[in-house]
N, C-alpha and C positions, 0 to 999 in steps of 0.2 A: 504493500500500500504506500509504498515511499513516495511516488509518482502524484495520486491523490492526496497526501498528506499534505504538501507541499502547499495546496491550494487552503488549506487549514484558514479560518478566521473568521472578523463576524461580520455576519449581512448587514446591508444598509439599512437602515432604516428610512421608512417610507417618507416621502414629503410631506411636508406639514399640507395639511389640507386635505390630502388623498381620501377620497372618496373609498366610503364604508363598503367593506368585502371586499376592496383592493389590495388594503396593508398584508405585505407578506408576513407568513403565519414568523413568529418568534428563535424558530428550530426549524432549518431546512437539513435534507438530509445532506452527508458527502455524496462528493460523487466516487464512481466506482472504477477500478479498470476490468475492461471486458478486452480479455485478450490480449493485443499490441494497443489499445483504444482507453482512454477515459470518456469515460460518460454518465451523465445524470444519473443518480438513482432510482430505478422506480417502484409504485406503489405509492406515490406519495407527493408532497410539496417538495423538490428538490432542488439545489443549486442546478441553476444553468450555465454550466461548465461543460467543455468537448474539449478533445484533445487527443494528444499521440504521445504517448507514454514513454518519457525520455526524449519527448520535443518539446515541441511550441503548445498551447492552450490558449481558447478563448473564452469567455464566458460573456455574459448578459446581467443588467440590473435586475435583480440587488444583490448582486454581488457587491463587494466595499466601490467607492467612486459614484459619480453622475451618471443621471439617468440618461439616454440616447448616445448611451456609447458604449462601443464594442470591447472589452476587455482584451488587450495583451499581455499574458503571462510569457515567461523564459525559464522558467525553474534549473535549466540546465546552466543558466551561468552562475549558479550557487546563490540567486536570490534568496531573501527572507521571506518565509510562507505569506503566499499569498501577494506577493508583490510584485504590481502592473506594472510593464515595461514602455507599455505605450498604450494608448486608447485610438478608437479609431470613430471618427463621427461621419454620417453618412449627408450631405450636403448637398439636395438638389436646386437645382437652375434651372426656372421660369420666364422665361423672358429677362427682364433683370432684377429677377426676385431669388434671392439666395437663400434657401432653407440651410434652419441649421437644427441639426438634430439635438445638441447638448442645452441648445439654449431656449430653442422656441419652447413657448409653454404648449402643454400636452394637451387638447382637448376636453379629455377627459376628468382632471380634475388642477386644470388653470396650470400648474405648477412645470418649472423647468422641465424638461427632456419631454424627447419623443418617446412612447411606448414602443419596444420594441419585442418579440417574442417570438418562440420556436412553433411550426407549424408543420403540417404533415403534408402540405400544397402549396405552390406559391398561390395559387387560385383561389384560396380561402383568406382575404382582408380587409372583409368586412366590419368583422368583429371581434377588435384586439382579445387577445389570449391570457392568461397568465401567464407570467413569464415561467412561474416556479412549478409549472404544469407541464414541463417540457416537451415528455412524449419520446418516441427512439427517435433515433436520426437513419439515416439510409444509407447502407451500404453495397461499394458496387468497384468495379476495376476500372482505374484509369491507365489506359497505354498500359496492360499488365499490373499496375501496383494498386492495393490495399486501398481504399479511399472511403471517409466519409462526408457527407453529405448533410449540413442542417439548412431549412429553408428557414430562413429570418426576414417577418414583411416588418416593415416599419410605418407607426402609424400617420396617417395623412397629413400633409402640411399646410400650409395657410394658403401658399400657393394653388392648390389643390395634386401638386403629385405626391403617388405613392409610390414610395421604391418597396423591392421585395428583393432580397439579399439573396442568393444562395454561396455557403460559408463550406467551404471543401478541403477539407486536411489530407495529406498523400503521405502514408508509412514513406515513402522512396525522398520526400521533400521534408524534413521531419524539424525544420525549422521555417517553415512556411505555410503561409494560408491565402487561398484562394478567394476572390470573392467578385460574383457573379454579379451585375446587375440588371433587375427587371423594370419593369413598370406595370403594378394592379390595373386589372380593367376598369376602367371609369378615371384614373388618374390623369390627370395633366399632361399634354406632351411635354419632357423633360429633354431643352438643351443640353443641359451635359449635368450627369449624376456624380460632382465627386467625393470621394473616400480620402480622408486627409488625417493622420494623423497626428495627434491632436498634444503631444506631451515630449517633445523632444530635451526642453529644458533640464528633463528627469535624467536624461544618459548626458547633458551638457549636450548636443551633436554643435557641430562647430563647422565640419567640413563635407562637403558636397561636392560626390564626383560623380564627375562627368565622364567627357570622351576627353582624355588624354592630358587632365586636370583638375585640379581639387579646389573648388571655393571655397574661401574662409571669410564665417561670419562678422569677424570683425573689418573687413576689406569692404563688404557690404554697406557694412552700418556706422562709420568710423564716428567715435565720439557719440554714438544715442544715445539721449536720456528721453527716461518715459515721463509721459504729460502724468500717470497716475496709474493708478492699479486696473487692475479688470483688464476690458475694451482698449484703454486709455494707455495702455505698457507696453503697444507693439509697434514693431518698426514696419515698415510699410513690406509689402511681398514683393516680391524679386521673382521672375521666372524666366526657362527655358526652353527652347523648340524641342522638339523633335531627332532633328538632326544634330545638335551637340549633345545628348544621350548616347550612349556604349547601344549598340543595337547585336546582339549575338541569338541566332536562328527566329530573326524576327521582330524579336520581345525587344521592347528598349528597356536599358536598367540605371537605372539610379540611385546611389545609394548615400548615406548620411553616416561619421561616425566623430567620436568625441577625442579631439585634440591632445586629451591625455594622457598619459601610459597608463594609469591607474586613479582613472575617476573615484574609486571608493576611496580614495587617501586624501581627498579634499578636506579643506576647513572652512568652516562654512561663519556664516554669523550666527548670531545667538540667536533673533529671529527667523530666522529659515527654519521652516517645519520639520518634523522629523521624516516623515512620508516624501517629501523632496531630497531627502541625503538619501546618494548613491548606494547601492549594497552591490555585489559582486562583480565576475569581470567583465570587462567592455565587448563591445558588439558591435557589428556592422547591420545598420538597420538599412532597409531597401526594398523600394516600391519596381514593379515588371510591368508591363502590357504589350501590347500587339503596337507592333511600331507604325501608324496611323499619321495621314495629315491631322493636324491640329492639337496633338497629345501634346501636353507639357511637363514640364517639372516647376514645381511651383515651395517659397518658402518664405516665412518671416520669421521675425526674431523678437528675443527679449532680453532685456537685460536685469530686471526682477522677477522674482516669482509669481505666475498669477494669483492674481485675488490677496497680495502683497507688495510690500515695499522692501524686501530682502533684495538685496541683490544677490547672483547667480555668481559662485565664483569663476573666475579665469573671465569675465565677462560678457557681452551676447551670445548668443547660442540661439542654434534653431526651434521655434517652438511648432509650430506648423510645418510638414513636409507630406508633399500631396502630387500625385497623378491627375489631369484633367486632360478628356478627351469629349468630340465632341458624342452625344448620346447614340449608341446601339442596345438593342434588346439583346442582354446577355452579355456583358462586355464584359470583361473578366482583369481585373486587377489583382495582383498580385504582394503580398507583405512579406518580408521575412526578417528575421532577428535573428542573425548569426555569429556563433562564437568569433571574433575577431582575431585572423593569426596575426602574431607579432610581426610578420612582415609584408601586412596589406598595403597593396599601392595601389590599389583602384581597381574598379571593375574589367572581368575581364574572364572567358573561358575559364579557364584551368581556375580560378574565384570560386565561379557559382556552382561548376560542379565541384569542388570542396564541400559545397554548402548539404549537399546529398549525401554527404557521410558521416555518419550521427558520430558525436563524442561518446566515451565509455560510462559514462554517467554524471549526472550534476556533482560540480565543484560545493567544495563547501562554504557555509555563506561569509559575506567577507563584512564585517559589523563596522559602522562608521560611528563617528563621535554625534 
């Protein structure tokens, strides 16, 4: 149960306001591993948790964090249980209307985040789910390897689209996660649906590579200070084509990693939360797609903590790092959080298929002050 364990910790608690028979019950179950696979308990209210059993893991609120975001776990880099590497918010465009899944309030009971929950169909999103009702997920072979399957509709936006996730783990990519986008019947047509992850600040990410060169956040942004917390902390976004992205059988790859040889050894201020100090070892985080006119790479910066006035040591760093293309049914973007070898120099074959070869098991976790 090491694999499960690892996700150990307490559920969120509901939003002030949540509407009666929503609040998730007090005790969900763990989750389980089935096989090579983690997955939800059943018989019961369970964490919505998936995963690859000595890889990557995602889960769903209320899991600890905000609600309208996708959880990323790494337990293999010897994180502290339970501790999200990144979050992922799903982001569609309406004409020039920008849904945001973390922020907009929920229909259902006024408050921050989109509902989001597992389902047995993208074709059933009518009627948000419980999250903690999860249900199996489906299994099937991709190109020969092991794969699972959750379908995740997310609920409608003010704009009127609904996107409907399908969220795909592969034994053979066992630090990566797939994710499919749809659009519900009766939804909006959606310019472009993007998936932008939402917490880079957490690993510092500082550098951005490209094709045959590494951006640094501070070259970016020289000298920013934030007008204020929140909204108010970020440096404006920066992006790139198409054609300055690494393109290997296809896919364009982009990836993001932290300036420092060993992020968990930072010193932080006395304000800086504890959930913001780094725990274990560094990573190459990195978004894939189908290499398409009009994909970008897209990112902005911070130089405080959000929803604070801490400053971030070594100073800006990426907080938002995101793929946008324009909208297809099915489009498939690509995440992955991989151990970092000590002598990464940017994307690159002989890289990503690295990335396909699982470590011997999670490192032990690395405790910061």
């Amino acid at each position: 149960m090491l694999a499960c364990a690892a996700l150990a910790g307490a559920v969120a608690a509901a939003p002030a306001g949540a509407s009666p028979g929503r609040r998730p019950p007090a005790r969900l179950a763990e989750p389980v591993n089935e096989g090579k696979w983690i997955v939800p308990a059943s018989g019961g209210p369970a964490r919505p948790v998936w995963g690859i059993k000595g890889g990557l893991v995602v889960g769903l609120w209320p899991m600890p964090g905000p609600r309208g975001l996708i959880r990323i776990y790494a337990p293999y880099l010897g994180h502290l249980p339970g501790r999200v590497i990144n979050f992922i918010a799903v982001e569609p465009i309406v004409g020039r209307r920008r849904g945001l899944s973390e922020l907009e309030p929920s229909s259902l009971d006024g408050t921050a985040g989109k509902r989001m929950w597992a389902a047995q169909s993208r074709h059933t999103h009518a009627k948000p789910a419980l999250p903690w009702l999860p249900g199996r997920p489906k299994f099937s072979r991709i190109e020969g390897a092991e794969a699972m399957t959750v379908i995740v509709p997310v609920e409608s936006f003010r704009s009127g689209a609904r996107p409907v996730l399908e969220i795909v783990l592969r034994q053979d990519r066992p630090y990566e996660v797939a994710l499919r986008v749809f659009s519900a019947e009766g939804g909006a047509r959606m310019d472009a649906c993007c998936l932008t992850a939402t917490m880079g600040n957490y690993a510092r990410l500082r550098r951005l590579w490209l094709k045959g060169r590494a951006i640094e956040s501070e070259r970016l942004w020289p000298g920013f200070r934030p007008a204020g917390p929140r909204l108010r902390g970020f440096a404006p976004h920066r992006q790139w084509p198409v054609e300055q992205m690494v393109t290997i059988d296809g896919q364009a790859v982009a990836a993001a990693t932290c300036n420092e040889a060993d992020p968990a050894a930072a010193t932080y201020d006395r304000g800086v939360a504890r959930f913001w100090r780094y725990t274990g070892r560094p990573a190459v985080q990195y978004w894939a797609s189908k290499a398409r006119a009009g994909l970008v790479v897209r990112v902005n910066g911070r130089r405080t903590y959000w929803n604070s006035t801490a400053d971030i040591p070594g100073g800006v760093s990426f907080e938002n790092f995101e793929l946008q293309a324009p909208f297809e049914e099915g489009q498939e973007f690509r995440f992955g959080v991989a151990p970092k070898p000590a002598d990464f120099r940017g994307v690159s074959r002989q890289w990503l298929e690295s990335t396909r070869r699982r470590t011997d098991g999670p490192l032990p976790p690395r405790q910061t002050g």
